[in-house]
MIDREN-249492 format. One record per residue (C-alpha): z, y, x; residue in one letter. Coordinates in steps of 0.05 Angstrom, whole numbers, plus 5000, padded with zeros to 4 digits. Last residue first. Layout:
BEGIN
ZYXa/...
This chain:
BEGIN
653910417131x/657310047178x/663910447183x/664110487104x/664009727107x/670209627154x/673910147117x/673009747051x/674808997086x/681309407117x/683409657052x/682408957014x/686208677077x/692209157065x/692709056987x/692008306996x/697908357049x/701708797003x/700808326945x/703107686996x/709308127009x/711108266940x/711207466926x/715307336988x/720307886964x/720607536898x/721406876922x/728007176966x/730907416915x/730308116916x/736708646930x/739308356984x/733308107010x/729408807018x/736209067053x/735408447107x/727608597106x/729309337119x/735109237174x/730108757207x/724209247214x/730009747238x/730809267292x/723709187323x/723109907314x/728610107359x/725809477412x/719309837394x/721710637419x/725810357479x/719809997504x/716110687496x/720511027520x/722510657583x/728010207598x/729709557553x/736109247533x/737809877488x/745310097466x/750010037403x/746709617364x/753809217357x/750608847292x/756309067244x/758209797279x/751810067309x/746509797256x/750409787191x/753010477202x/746710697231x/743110397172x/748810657119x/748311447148x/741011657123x/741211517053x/748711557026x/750712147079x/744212517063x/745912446976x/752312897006x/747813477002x/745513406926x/753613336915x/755113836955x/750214366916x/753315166920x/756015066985x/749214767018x/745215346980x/749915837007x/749015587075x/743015587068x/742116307058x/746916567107x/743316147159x/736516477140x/739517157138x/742617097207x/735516907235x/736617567287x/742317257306x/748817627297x/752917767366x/759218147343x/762818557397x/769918787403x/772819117461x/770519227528x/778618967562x/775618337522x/781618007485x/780518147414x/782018317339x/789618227332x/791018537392x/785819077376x/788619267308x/792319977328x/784820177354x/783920597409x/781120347462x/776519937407x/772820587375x/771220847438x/767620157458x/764220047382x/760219427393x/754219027359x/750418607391x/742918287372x/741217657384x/735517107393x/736916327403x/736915677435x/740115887503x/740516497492x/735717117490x/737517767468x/735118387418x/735219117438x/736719547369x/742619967400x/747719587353x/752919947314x/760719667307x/763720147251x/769320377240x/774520227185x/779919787206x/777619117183x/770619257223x/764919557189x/758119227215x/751919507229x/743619507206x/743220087157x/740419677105x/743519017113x/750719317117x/755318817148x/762018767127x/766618437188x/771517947157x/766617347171x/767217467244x/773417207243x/779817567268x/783117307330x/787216687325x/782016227364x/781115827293x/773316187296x/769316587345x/765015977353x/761316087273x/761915427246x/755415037225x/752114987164x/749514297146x/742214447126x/740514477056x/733514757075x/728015047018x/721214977056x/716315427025x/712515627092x/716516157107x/723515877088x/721515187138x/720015737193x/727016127179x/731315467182x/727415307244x/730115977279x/736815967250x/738515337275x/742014747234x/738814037257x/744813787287x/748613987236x/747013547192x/739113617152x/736813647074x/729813857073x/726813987005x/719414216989x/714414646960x/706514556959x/706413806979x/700413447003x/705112947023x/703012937099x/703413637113x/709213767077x/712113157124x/709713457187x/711814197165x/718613827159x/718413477224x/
């Protein structure tokens, strides 16, 4: 969608700013690549508030590739990398290390020991993240443009399922009401002569458009 909209703009650099939903390491990294900057909203990491120590405690050490654990050793990788369900991995363990560690209650309950599965976009989360951190105000402008129309849809007008079946009947009874939330929104901040007079110039616009594309194609 953001490549679309790049596209579409004519735009050398550009913004996204995304919820959760839309934070994965692997479409984070495409949008940095092609001069995308992402406030994305980060997401928590799953080994955390379970009462073991958090992943964020472990040091990683970008140029030699492994992690130092919060007793000193250090959880290596063998280099293989892993698919999951929407991602890549690599692991990082330290079995010898673990048996004997005075910290392992504290660290984990797998009779292997500790292991740390960092994505192989890591870097790219890390990144927006910090951007996201470093700007909530410029993040929370997505809550004030993108939330009030499903707010206004689902909870005033009870939008809160489709009569029709299908996707593309789905798609234009969606459409049909989001052309109403904009005319309502258009009217509340118009009057309603002055919408009806910005209308008629977009009309003229659109048929002065149509009239010129109609005459190219004949020539």
């Amino acid at each position: 969608m953001a490549l679309d909209a790049k596209s579409l703009l004519g735009l050398q650099t550009m913004n996204v700013i995304t919820d959760k939903g839309y934070t994965t390491g692997k479409h984070i990294d495409i949008c940095t690549k092609n001069n995308i900057t992402t406030f994305s909203s980060p997401k928590d990491h799953s080994s955390q508030h379970n009462g073991l120590f958090d992943m964020q405690i472990f040091k990683y050490d970008k140029e030699n590739d492994f992690y130092t654990c919060p007793s000193g050793e250090i959880l290596a990788t063998n280099g293989a990398v892993y698919n999951k369900a929407s991602h890549k991995v690599k692991h990082y363990k330290n079995r010898q290390a673990c048996k004997i560690c005075d910290l392992r209650d504290q660290c984990t309950m797998n009779k292997n020991g500790r292991f740390i599965e960092r994505s192989i976009y890591q870097e790219a989360l890390e990144e927006n993240k910090k951007r996201v951190e470093a700007n909530p105000d410029y993040y929370r402008l997505r809550q004030q443009i993108a939330e009030h129309q499903f707010g206004t849809l689902k909870r005033q007008w009870g939008f809160t399922f489709t009569l029709m079946k299908g996707k593309q009947n789905v798609l234009s009874e969606v459409n049909l009401m989001m052309t109403v939330y904009n005319l309502r929104r258009l009217m509340s901040i118009f009057s309603v002569n002055e919408l009806k007079n910005k209308l008629k110039e977009l009309v003229k616009l659109f048929l002065m458009k149509y009239v010129y594309c109609k005459r190219i194609q004949m020539i």
